[in-house]
C-alpha positions in Angstrom: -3.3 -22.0 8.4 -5.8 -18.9 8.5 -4.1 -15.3 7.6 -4.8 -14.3 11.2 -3.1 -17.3 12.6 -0.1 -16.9 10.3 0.0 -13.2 11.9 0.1 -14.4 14.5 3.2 -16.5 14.2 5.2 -13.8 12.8 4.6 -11.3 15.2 5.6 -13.5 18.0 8.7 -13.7 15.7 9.5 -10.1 14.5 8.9 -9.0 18.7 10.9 -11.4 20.0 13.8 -10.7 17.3 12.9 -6.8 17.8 13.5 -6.7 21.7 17.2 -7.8 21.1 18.4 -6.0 17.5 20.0 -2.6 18.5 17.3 -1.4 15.9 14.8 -2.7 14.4 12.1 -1.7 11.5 8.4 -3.9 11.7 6.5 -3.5 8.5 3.1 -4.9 8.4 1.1 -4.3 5.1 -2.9 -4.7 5.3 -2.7 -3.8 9.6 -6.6 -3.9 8.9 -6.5 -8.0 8.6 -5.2 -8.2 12.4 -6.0 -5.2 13.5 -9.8 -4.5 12.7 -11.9 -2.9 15.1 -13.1 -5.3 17.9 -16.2 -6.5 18.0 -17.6 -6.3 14.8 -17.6 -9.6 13.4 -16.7 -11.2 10.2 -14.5 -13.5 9.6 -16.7 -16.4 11.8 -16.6 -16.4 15.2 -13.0 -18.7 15.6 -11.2 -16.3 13.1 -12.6 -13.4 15.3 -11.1 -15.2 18.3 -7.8 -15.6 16.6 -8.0 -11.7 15.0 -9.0 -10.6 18.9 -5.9 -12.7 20.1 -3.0 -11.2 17.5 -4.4 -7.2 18.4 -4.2 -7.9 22.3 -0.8 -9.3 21.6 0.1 -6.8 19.1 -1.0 -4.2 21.8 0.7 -5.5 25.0 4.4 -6.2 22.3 4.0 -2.0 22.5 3.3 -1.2 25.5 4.2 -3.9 27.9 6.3 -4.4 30.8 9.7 -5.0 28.5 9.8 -1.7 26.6 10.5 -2.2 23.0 13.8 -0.1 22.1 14.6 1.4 19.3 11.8 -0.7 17.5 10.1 1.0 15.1 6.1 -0.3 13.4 5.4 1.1 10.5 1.8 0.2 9.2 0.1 0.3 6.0 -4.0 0.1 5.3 -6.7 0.9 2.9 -8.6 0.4 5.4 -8.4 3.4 8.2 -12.0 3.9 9.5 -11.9 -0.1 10.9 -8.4 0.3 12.3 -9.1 -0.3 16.1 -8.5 2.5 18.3 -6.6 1.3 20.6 -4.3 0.8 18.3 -3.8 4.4 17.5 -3.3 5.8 21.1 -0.1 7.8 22.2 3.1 5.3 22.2 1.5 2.9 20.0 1.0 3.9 16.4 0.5 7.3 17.0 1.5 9.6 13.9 -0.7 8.6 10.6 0.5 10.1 7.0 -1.9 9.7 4.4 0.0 8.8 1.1 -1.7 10.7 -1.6 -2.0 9.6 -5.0 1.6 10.1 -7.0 2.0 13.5 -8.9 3.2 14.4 -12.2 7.0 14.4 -11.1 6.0 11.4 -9.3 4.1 9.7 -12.3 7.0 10.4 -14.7 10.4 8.8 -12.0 7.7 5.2 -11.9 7.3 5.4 -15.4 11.2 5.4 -16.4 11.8 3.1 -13.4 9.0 0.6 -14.8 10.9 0.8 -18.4 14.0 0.3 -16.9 12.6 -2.8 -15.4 10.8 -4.3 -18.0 13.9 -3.5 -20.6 11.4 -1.8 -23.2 13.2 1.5 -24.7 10.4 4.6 -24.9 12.3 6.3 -27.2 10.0 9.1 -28.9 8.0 8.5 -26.2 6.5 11.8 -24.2 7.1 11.0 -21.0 5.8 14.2 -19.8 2.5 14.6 -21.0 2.0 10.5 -20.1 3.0 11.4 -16.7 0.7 14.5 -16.8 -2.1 12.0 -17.9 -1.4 9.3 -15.4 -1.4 12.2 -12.6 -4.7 13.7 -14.1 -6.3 10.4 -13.7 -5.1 9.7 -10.0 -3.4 6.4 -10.7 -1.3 4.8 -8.2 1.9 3.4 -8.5 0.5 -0.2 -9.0 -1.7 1.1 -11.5 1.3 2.4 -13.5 3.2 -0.5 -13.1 0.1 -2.1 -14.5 -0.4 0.2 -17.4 3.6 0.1 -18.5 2.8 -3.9 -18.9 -0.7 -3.7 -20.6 1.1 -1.2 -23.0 3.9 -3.6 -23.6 1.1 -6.3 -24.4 -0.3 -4.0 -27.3 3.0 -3.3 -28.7 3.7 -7.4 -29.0 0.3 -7.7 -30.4 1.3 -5.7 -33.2 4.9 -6.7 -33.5 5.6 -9.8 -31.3 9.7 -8.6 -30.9 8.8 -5.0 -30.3 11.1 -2.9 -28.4 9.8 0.5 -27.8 7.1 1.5 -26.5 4.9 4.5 -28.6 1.7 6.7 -27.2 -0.6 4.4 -29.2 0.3 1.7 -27.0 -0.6 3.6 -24.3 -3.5 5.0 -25.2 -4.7 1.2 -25.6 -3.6 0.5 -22.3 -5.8 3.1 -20.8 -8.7 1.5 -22.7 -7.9 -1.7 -20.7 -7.1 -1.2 -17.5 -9.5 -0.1 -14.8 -9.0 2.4 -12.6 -9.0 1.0 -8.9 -8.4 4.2 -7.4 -11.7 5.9 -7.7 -12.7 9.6 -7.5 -15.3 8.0 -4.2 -12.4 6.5 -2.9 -9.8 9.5 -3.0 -12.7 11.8 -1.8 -13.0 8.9 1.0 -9.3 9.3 2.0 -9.8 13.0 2.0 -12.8 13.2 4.4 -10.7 11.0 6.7 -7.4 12.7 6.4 -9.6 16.4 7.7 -11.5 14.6 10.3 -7.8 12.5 11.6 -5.0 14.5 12.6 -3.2 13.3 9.8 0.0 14.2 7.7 0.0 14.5 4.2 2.7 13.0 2.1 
């Protein structure tokens, strides 16, 4: 079954549990998969059928002759310039919040939450000034998560029961990962966020 198609599906499901739930959160991650801008192709023209379909129901869930109480859509994209408008009108998804790249305070709480998960023990580790790094560089919290694993992959190449984690790792790990969140792209997200009434997080 096509992505759209599957959207579909659970849509029909998540209103139709909504409607009777005293309240009721709808997350839906990628909104730019099923809620592109109409008429712009891709896709082929039976998945554009299918993509047109879910936003018209998507839009008439919202705003239809049932209200929708105390259902709230949260929506998440990469993607905001293709997001159809009419999606974005007054009592529909009206309020946007750009999610800026984590800071150093930021960096440093996903860092000890990612050694906490992987049980590796930074001991001797400066946190701080590898926070301050991974906030100078703009990386995101998947990146760190990725880096924190890529690290723990140098440390077992030098000592396959390794424990801790030490800035040499690290450095490594910087070596090797690519950086997905691009200066073009954050400059992207900040030429839509002044031309949008957005709010910044």
């Amino acid at each position: 079954m096509a992505v759209a198609e599957r959207a579909e599906s659970a849509w029909h499901v998540l209103t139709g549990t909504g409607v009777s739930l005293v309240f009721s959160l709808c997350a839906q991650d990628e909104i730019d998969s099923i809620a592109a801008r109409r008429g712009e192709g891709g896709g082929g023209e039976g998945g554009e059928r299918v993509a047109h379909r879910v936003l018209t129901q998507l839009l008439t869930e919202m705003d239809g002759i049932a209200p929708l109480k105390q259902v709230t859509i949260l929506a998440a994209t990469n993607r905001p310039d293709i997001i159809d408008p009419a999606l974005l009108r007054p009592g529909r998804i009206d309020r946007i919040l750009y999610v800026a790249p984590p800071d150093e305070a930021s960096c440093a709480a996903m860092l000890k939450i990612e050694f906490k998960r992987i049980g590796t023990a930074a001991d001797g580790l400066d946190v701080a000034s590898l926070a301050q790094e991974c906030a100078n560089r703009g990386l995101s919290g998947a990146e760190i998560s990725a880096l924190c694993r890529e690290a723990g992959m140098a440390a077992m190449e030098v000592d396959l029961h390794a424990r801790t984690l030490s800035m040499a790792n690290f450095e490594t790990a910087f070596e090797r990962v690519p950086r997905r969140s691009t200066a073009q792209m954050l400059q992207f997200y900040g030429d839509y966020a002044a031309r949008a009434t957005v709010n910044l997080v």
